[in-house]
C-alpha positions, 0 to 999 in steps of 0.5 A, a space after each residue: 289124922 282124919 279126927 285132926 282134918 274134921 277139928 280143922 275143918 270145924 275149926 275154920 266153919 265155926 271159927 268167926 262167931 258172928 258180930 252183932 252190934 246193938 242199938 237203943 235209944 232212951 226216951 229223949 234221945 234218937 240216933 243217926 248212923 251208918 251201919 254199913 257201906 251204903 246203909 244208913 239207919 235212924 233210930 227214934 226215941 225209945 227203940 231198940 235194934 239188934 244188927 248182924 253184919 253178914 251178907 245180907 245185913 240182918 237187922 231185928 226190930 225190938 221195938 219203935 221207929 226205925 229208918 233206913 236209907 239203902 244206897 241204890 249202887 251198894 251190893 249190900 242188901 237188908 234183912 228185918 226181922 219184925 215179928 215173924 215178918 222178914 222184910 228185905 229191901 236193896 236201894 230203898 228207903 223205908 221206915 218201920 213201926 213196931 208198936 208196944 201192943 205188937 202192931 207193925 207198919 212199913 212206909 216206903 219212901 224209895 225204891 220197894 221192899 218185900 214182906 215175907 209172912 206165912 201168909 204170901 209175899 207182899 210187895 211194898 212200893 214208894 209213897 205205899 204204906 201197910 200195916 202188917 202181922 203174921 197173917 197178912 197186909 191190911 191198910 195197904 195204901 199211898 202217902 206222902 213222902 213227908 209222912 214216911 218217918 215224920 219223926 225224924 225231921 225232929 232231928 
Protein backbone atom coordinates (compact mmCIF):
# COMPACT_ATOMS: atom_id res chain seq x y z
CA UNK A 1 0.00 0.00 0.00
CA UNK A 2 2.58 2.68 1.22
CA UNK A 3 4.87 1.36 -2.02
CA UNK A 4 1.53 2.48 -4.21
CA UNK A 5 0.97 5.78 -2.33
CA UNK A 6 5.18 6.62 -2.98
CA UNK A 7 4.45 5.65 -7.07
CA UNK A 8 1.68 7.82 -6.90
CA UNK A 9 3.05 10.73 -5.28
CA UNK A 10 6.03 10.22 -7.72
CA UNK A 11 3.78 9.84 -10.35
CA UNK A 12 2.11 13.09 -9.82
CA UNK A 13 5.82 15.05 -8.71
CA UNK A 14 7.50 13.85 -12.13
CA UNK A 15 4.61 13.27 -14.00
CA UNK A 16 4.57 16.87 -16.58
CA UNK A 17 8.54 16.83 -18.11
CA UNK A 18 8.94 20.13 -18.48
CA UNK A 19 8.34 21.99 -21.96
CA UNK A 20 10.95 23.34 -23.75
CA UNK A 21 10.73 25.28 -27.07
CA UNK A 22 13.78 25.89 -29.22
CA UNK A 23 14.50 28.74 -31.46
CA UNK A 24 17.17 29.69 -33.97
CA UNK A 25 17.55 31.46 -36.71
CA UNK A 26 20.06 31.30 -40.10
CA UNK A 27 22.04 33.83 -41.18
CA UNK A 28 19.78 35.73 -43.15
CA UNK A 29 16.94 35.57 -41.41
CA UNK A 30 15.78 37.11 -37.93
CA UNK A 31 12.62 36.17 -35.77
CA UNK A 32 9.77 37.90 -33.96
CA UNK A 33 7.50 36.49 -31.45
CA UNK A 34 5.65 35.85 -28.50
CA UNK A 35 6.91 33.43 -26.20
CA UNK A 36 4.35 33.96 -23.39
CA UNK A 37 1.39 35.99 -22.04
CA UNK A 38 3.22 39.54 -21.80
CA UNK A 39 6.90 38.56 -23.22
CA UNK A 40 7.69 39.20 -26.70
CA UNK A 41 11.00 38.29 -27.95
CA UNK A 42 13.30 39.03 -31.18
CA UNK A 43 15.87 36.99 -32.47
CA UNK A 44 18.49 38.45 -34.78
CA UNK A 45 20.33 36.49 -37.50
CA UNK A 46 22.45 33.72 -36.84
CA UNK A 47 21.39 33.03 -32.91
CA UNK A 48 20.11 30.64 -30.89
CA UNK A 49 17.63 30.35 -27.64
CA UNK A 50 16.25 27.45 -25.52
CA UNK A 51 12.83 28.68 -23.71
CA UNK A 52 11.46 26.79 -20.69
CA UNK A 53 7.87 27.55 -19.85
CA UNK A 54 7.68 27.39 -16.16
CA UNK A 55 7.29 30.47 -13.41
CA UNK A 56 9.66 32.36 -14.01
CA UNK A 57 9.87 31.83 -17.83
CA UNK A 58 13.70 30.63 -18.06
CA UNK A 59 15.35 31.21 -21.23
CA UNK A 60 19.14 30.22 -22.03
CA UNK A 61 21.22 32.12 -24.66
CA UNK A 62 23.40 30.17 -27.04
CA UNK A 63 24.57 32.26 -28.95
CA UNK A 64 23.58 36.15 -30.74
CA UNK A 65 21.24 39.18 -30.17
CA UNK A 66 18.38 38.53 -28.50
CA UNK A 67 15.48 41.17 -27.57
CA UNK A 68 13.13 41.09 -25.02
CA UNK A 69 9.98 43.09 -24.43
CA UNK A 70 8.37 42.26 -20.92
CA UNK A 71 4.66 43.79 -20.25
CA UNK A 72 5.00 45.93 -16.93
CA UNK A 73 1.38 44.70 -15.77
CA UNK A 74 2.01 40.74 -16.68
CA UNK A 75 2.76 38.60 -13.44
CA UNK A 76 5.36 36.64 -15.81
CA UNK A 77 9.00 37.23 -15.03
CA UNK A 78 12.29 36.28 -16.84
CA UNK A 79 15.12 34.27 -16.29
CA UNK A 80 18.40 34.18 -18.73
CA UNK A 81 20.92 32.12 -18.27
CA UNK A 82 23.99 33.55 -20.57
CA UNK A 83 27.09 31.77 -19.40
CA UNK A 84 27.10 31.34 -15.87
CA UNK A 85 25.31 34.70 -15.59
CA UNK A 86 21.63 34.58 -14.47
CA UNK A 87 19.83 37.73 -15.53
CA UNK A 88 16.27 38.35 -14.19
CA UNK A 89 14.03 41.09 -15.21
CA UNK A 90 10.03 41.90 -14.97
CA UNK A 91 8.51 44.83 -16.95
CA UNK A 92 11.76 45.63 -18.96
CA UNK A 93 13.14 45.67 -22.08
CA UNK A 94 16.27 44.64 -22.72
CA UNK A 95 18.53 43.11 -25.17
CA UNK A 96 21.30 40.66 -24.71
CA UNK A 97 24.81 39.65 -26.76
CA UNK A 98 26.62 36.76 -26.81
CA UNK A 99 29.32 36.80 -28.86
CA UNK A 100 31.25 33.56 -30.77
CA UNK A 101 34.84 34.47 -28.64
CA UNK A 102 32.21 34.09 -25.18
CA UNK A 103 31.97 37.98 -24.80
CA UNK A 104 28.70 39.00 -23.23
CA UNK A 105 26.75 42.56 -22.89
CA UNK A 106 23.28 43.81 -21.97
CA UNK A 107 21.55 47.26 -22.74
CA UNK A 108 18.59 48.10 -21.08
CA UNK A 109 15.84 50.30 -22.84
CA UNK A 110 13.08 50.12 -19.96
CA UNK A 111 12.61 49.34 -16.61
CA UNK A 112 15.90 47.52 -14.95
CA UNK A 113 17.30 43.81 -14.97
CA UNK A 114 19.54 42.25 -12.51
CA UNK A 115 22.93 40.23 -13.19
CA UNK A 116 23.43 37.67 -11.00
CA UNK A 117 27.61 36.37 -11.19
CA UNK A 118 29.74 34.86 -8.71
CA UNK A 119 30.98 38.09 -8.30
CA UNK A 120 27.85 40.09 -6.60
CA UNK A 121 24.50 41.17 -8.20
CA UNK A 122 24.63 43.90 -10.38
CA UNK A 123 21.84 46.10 -11.44
CA UNK A 124 21.20 47.36 -14.88
CA UNK A 125 18.76 50.39 -15.52
CA UNK A 126 17.22 51.94 -18.64
CA UNK A 127 19.46 53.47 -21.44
CA UNK A 128 22.60 51.59 -18.97
CA UNK A 129 24.78 49.32 -20.98
CA UNK A 130 27.38 46.62 -19.33
CA UNK A 131 29.40 44.18 -20.59
CA UNK A 132 29.69 41.21 -18.43
CA UNK A 133 31.34 37.43 -17.61
CA UNK A 134 31.64 35.24 -14.80
CA UNK A 135 33.81 37.79 -12.84
CA UNK A 136 32.06 40.88 -12.95
CA UNK A 137 30.53 44.10 -14.99
CA UNK A 138 32.93 46.37 -17.00
CA UNK A 139 32.02 49.18 -19.44
CA UNK A 140 28.96 49.82 -17.25
CA UNK A 141 27.67 52.98 -18.96
CA UNK A 142 24.60 55.28 -20.84
CA UNK A 143 23.10 55.09 -24.06
CA UNK A 144 20.83 56.00 -26.39
CA UNK A 145 17.53 53.89 -26.47
CA UNK A 146 18.19 53.81 -30.22
CA UNK A 147 21.52 51.91 -29.89
CA UNK A 148 19.69 49.10 -27.44
CA UNK A 149 19.22 46.52 -30.41
CA UNK A 150 20.18 48.62 -33.71
CA UNK A 151 19.72 45.62 -35.45
CA UNK A 152 16.21 45.09 -34.95
CA UNK A 153 14.92 48.24 -36.91
CA UNK A 154 16.16 45.75 -39.74
CA UNK A 155 13.15 44.39 -39.10
Amino acid sequence: MSGCLMLGLMTWYFGKPPSIRFYETKQEEQLTTAIAPGIDMALDMSSSIAVKLEHPLQIELFKGNVYFDIDKNTPNQLEAKVGNALIRGSGTRCSIHMSENGNKHVAVADGHIKIHLASGIYQINAFEQADFNDDGISQHRLMADRNIAPWRSLQ
